[in-house]
C-alpha positions as CSV (number, residue, x, y, z in Angstrom):
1,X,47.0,31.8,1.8
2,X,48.6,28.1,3.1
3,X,49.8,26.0,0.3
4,X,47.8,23.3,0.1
5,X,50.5,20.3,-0.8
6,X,47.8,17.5,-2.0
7,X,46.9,18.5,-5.3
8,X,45.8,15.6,-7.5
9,X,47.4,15.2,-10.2
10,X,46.3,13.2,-13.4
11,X,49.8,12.2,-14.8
12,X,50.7,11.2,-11.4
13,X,47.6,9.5,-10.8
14,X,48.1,7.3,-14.1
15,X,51.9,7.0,-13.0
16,X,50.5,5.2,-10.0
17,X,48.1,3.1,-11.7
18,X,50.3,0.0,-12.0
19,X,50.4,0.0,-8.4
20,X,46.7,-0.3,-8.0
21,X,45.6,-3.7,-6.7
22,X,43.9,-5.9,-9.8
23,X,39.9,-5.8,-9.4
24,X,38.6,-9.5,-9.4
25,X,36.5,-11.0,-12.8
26,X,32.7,-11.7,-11.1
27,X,32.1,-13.2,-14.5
28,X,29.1,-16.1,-14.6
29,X,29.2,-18.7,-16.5
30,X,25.9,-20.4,-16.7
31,X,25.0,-23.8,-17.6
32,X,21.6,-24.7,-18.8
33,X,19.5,-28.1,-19.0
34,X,21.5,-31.6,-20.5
35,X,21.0,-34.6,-18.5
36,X,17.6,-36.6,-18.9
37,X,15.8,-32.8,-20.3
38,X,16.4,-31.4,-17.2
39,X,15.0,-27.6,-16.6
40,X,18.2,-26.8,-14.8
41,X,20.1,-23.8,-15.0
42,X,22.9,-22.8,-12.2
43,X,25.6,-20.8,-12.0
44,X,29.6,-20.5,-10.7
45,X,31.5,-17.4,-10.5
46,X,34.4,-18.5,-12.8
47,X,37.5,-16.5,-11.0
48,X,36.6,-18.7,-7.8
49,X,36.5,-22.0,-7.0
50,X,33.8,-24.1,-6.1
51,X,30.2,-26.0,-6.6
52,X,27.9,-24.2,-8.6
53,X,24.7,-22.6,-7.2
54,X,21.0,-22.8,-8.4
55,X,19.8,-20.0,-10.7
56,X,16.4,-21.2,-11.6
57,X,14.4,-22.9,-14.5
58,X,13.8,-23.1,-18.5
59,X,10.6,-22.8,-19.2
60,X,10.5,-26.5,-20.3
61,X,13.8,-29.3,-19.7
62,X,15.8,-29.5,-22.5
63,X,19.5,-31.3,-23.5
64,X,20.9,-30.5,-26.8
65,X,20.1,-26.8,-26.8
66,X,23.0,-24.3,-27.4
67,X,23.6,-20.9,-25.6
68,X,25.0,-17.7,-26.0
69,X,25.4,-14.3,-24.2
70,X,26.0,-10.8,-24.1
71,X,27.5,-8.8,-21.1
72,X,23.6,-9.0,-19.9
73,X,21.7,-11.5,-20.9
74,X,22.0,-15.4,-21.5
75,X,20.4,-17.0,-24.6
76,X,19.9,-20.7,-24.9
77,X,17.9,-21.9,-28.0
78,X,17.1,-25.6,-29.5
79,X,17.3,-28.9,-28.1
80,X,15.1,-31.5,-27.8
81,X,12.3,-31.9,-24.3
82,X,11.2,-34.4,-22.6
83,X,8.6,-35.5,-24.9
84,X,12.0,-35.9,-27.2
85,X,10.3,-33.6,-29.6
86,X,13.1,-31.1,-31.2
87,X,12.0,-27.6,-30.7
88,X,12.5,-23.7,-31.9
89,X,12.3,-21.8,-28.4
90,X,14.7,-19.4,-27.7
91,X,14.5,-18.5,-24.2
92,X,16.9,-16.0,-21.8
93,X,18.0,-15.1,-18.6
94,X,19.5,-11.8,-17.0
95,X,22.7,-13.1,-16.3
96,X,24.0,-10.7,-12.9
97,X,20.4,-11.8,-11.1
98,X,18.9,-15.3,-10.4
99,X,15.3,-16.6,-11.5
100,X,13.6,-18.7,-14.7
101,X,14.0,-18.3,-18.1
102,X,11.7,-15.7,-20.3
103,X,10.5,-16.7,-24.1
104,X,12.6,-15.0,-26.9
105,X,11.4,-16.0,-29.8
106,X,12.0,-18.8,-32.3
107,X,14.7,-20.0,-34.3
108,X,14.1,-20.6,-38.3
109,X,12.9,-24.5,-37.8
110,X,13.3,-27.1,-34.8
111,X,16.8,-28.1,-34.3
112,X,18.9,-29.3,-31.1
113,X,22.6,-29.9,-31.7
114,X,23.8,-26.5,-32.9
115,X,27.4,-24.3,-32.3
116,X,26.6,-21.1,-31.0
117,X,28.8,-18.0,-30.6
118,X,28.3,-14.2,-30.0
119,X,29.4,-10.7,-29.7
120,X,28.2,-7.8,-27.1
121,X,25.1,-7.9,-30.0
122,X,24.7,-10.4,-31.5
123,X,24.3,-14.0,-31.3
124,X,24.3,-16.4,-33.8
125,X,24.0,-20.6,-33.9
126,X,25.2,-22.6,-36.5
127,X,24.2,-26.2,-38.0
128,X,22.4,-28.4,-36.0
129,X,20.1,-31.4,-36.6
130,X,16.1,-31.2,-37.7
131,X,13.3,-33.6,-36.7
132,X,14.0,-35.8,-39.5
133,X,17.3,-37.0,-38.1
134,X,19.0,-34.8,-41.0
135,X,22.2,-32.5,-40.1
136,X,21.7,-28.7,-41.4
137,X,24.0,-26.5,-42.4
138,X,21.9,-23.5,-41.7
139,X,24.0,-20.3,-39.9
140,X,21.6,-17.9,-37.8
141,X,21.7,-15.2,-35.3
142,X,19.8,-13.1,-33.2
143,X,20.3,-9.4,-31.7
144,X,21.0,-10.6,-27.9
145,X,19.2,-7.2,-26.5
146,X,15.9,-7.5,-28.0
147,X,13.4,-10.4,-28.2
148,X,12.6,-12.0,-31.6
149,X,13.0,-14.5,-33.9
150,X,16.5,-15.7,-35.7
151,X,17.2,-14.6,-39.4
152,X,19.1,-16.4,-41.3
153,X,22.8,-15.7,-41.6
154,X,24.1,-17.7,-44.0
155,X,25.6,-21.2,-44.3
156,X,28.3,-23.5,-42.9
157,X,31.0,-25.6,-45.2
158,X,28.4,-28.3,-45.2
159,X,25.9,-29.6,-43.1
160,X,26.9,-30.9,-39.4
161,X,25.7,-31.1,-36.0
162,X,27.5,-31.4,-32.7
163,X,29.7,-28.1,-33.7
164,X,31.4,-26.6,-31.2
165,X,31.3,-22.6,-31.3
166,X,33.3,-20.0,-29.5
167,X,34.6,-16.7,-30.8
168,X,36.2,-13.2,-30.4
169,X,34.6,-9.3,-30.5
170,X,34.8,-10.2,-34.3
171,X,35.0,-13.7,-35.4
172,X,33.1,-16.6,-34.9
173,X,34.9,-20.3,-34.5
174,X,33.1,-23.5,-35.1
175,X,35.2,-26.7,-35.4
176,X,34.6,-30.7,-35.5
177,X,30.7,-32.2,-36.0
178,X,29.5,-35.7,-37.4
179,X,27.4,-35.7,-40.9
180,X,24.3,-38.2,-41.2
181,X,26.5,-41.2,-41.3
182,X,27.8,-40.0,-38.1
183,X,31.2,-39.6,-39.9
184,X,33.0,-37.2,-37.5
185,X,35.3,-34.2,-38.8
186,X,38.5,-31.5,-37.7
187,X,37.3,-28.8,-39.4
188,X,37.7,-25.5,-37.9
189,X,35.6,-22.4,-40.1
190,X,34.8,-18.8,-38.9
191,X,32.5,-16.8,-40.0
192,X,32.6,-12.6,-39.1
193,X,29.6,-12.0,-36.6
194,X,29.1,-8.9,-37.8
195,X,27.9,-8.8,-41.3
196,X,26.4,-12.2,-42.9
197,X,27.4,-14.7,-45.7
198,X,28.6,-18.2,-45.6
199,X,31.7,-20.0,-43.2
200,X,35.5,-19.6,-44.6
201,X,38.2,-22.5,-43.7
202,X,39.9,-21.6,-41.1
203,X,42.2,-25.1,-40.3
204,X,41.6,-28.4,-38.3
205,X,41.5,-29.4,-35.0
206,X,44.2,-31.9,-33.7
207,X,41.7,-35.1,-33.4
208,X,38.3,-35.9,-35.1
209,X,35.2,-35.0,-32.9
210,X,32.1,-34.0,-32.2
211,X,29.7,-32.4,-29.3
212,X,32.5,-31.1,-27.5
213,X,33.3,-28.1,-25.0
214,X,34.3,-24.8,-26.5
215,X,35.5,-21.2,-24.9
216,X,37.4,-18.5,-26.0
217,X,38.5,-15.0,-24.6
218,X,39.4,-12.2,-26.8
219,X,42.4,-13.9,-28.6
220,X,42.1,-17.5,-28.1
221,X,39.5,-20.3,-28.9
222,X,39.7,-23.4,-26.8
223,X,38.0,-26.9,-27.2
224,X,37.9,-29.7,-25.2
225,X,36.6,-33.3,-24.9
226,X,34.1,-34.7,-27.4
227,X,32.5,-37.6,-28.9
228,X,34.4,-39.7,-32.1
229,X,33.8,-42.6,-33.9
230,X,32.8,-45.9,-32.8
231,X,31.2,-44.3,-29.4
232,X,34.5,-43.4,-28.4
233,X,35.3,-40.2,-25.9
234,X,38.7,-37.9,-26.5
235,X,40.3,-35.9,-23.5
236,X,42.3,-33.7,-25.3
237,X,42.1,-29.8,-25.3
238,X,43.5,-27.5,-28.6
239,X,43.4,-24.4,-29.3
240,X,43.8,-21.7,-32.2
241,X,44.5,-18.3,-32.6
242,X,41.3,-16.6,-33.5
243,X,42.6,-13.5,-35.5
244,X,44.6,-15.8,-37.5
245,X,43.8,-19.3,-39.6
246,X,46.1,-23.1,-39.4
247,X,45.2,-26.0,-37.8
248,X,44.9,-26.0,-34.0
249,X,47.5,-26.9,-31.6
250,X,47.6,-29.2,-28.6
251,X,46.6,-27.3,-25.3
252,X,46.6,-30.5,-22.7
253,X,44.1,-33.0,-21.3
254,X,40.8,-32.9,-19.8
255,X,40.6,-35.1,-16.4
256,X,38.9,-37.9,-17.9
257,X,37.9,-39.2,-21.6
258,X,34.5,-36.7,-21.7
259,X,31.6,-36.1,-24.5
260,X,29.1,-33.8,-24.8
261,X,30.2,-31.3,-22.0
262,X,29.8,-27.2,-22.2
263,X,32.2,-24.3,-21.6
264,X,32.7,-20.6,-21.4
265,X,35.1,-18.2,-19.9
266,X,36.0,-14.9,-18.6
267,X,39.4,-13.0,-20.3
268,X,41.7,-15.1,-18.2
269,X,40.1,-18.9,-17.4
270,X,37.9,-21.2,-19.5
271,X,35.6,-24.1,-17.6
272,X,33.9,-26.9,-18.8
273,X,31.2,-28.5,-17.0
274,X,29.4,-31.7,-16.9
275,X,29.2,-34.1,-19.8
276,X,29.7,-38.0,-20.2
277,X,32.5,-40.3,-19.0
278,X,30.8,-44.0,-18.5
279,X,28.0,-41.8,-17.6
280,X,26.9,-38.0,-17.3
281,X,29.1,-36.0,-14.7
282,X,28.5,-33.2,-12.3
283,X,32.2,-32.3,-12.3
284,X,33.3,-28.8,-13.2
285,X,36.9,-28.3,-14.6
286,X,39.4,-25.5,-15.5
287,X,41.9,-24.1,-17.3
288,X,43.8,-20.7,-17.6
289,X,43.6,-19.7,-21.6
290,X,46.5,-17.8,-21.9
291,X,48.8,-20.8,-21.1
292,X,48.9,-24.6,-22.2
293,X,48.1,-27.7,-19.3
294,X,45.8,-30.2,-18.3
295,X,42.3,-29.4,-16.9
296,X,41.8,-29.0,-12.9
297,X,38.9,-29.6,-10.8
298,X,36.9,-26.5,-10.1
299,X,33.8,-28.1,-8.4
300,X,30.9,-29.4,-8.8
301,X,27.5,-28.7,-11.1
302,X,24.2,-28.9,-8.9
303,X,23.5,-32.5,-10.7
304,X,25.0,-34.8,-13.3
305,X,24.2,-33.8,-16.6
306,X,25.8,-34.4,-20.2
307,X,24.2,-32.4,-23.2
308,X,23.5,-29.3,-21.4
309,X,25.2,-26.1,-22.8
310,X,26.8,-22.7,-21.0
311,X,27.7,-18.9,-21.7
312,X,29.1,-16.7,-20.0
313,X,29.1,-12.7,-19.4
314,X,33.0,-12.8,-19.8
315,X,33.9,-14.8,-23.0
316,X,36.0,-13.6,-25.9
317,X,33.5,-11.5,-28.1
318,X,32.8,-9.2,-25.7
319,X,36.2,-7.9,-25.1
């Protein structure tokens, strides 16, 4: 019998692996509503370059809302429509296919203004502000695979809106947000998506802020931009260590001063789109997480919007 001299071998195979050429990150990052309650939603691959693409419609337009995701599905919840009533709907989106939005459920009041974050199950928003103009500081969460309405989590170091959430597999980061007397805050607190109970201290953030852009992969949280006292806009970008707690450390800059903007990220690069310069932007920055720099231009969002919010199939808590 002939010796057959091509026999696959699993230690070699794995010996080889290194060799193997890297498979790209498809990873979407969605962006949904903002602007003047715009039913918006559109979509960029965020390992390319380039202007975003059209992905369909929410159910009604909405800014303020906050979103989260799962490897499947994007949930965006809150937010206030064009009737500038504050609603409950939570409403989602298959995130690898393209059409509108399906109802969810509803949260535990009417609230826009919330920090959400999320693991492959579960997602969960925290604080917010209610119809009466009053800041909350109601946590929440929902299981991303069924339909449903929130149950309540626990609470937040005291009650905020304009939070900016990101997290890991494990943890959930919010950090900054404004009180009633629009008094704005560096306080970063984390909360462990998986059971419930009340926010612990985590640190602060490096400037005062509010409504910013936040994005995280598996070990870091990034956030970027925001609104501060007085009216005023920040550019900067920080960033913590999520399996750890201290104050945040300067990252870089953003390309311009910019409030009320949205991010999210695969394991390697974190955009932020849109948001408010001297007046709501379509432009789509970048950054890659794992080092420290200033923001570059990625493209461009199918319209200007500000107060619109993003996820992604490719952020930190599900890796």
């Amino acid at each position: 019998m002939p010796n057959y001299q091509g026999v696959w071998s699993l230690s070699t195979q794995m010996q080889n692996a290194s060799a193997w050429p890297e498979q790209p990150d498809f990873s979407r990052a969605l962006f949904f509503g903002g602007g003047n309650r715009t039913n918006v939603i559109d979509y960029v691959v965020i390992g390319t370059l380039g202007n975003a693409t059209d992905f369909g419609d929410l159910a009604e337009g909405i800014d303020y809302s906050s979103s989260v995701a799962s490897s499947t599905r994007g949930v965006t919840a809150g937010g206030a429509n064009a009737s500038s009533q504050t609603v409950n709907t939570i409403q989602y989106v298959t995130i690898a296919s393209t059409g509108n939005s399906t109802d969810f459920g509803d949260l535990l009041q009417t609230t826009y203004g919330m920090g959400g974050c999320s693991s492959s199950t579960r997602g969960v928003f925290a604080g917010g502000i209610v119809p009466t103009d009053t800041p909350i500081n109601v946590i929440q969460y929902i299981t991303i695979a069924s339909t449903g309405n929130s149950t309540d989590f626990g609470d937040i170091l005291n009650a905020r809106e304009g939070l900016a959430g990101c997290g890991s597999s494990t943890r959930g980061i919010f950090s900054g947000g404004r009180d009633a007397s629009y008094s704005y805050y560096n306080v970063i607190q984390y909360i462990t998506i998986a059971s419930t109970g009340n926010s612990t201290d985590f640190g602060d953030l490096t400037v005062y802020t509010a409504f910013s852009g936040a994005l995280s992969n598996s070990t870091r949280a990034v956030r970027g931009g925001g609104f501060q006292a007085g009216g005023n806009k920040t550019n900067v970008i920080d960033y913590v260590t999520i399996a750890s707690t201290g104050n945040a450390t300067d990252f870089g800059d953003l390309l311009a001063l910019n409030g009320t903007l949205a991010g999210a990220a695969n394991p390697t690069r974190g955009v932020f789109g849109g948001g408010y310069i001297s007046s709501a932007t379509n432009v789509i920055q970048y950054i890659e997480i794992a080092s420290t720099g200033n923001a570059t231009d990625f493209g461009d969002l199918t319209t200007s919007r500000n107060i619109l919010s993003a996820c992604s199939n490719g952020h930190g808590g599900l890796q």
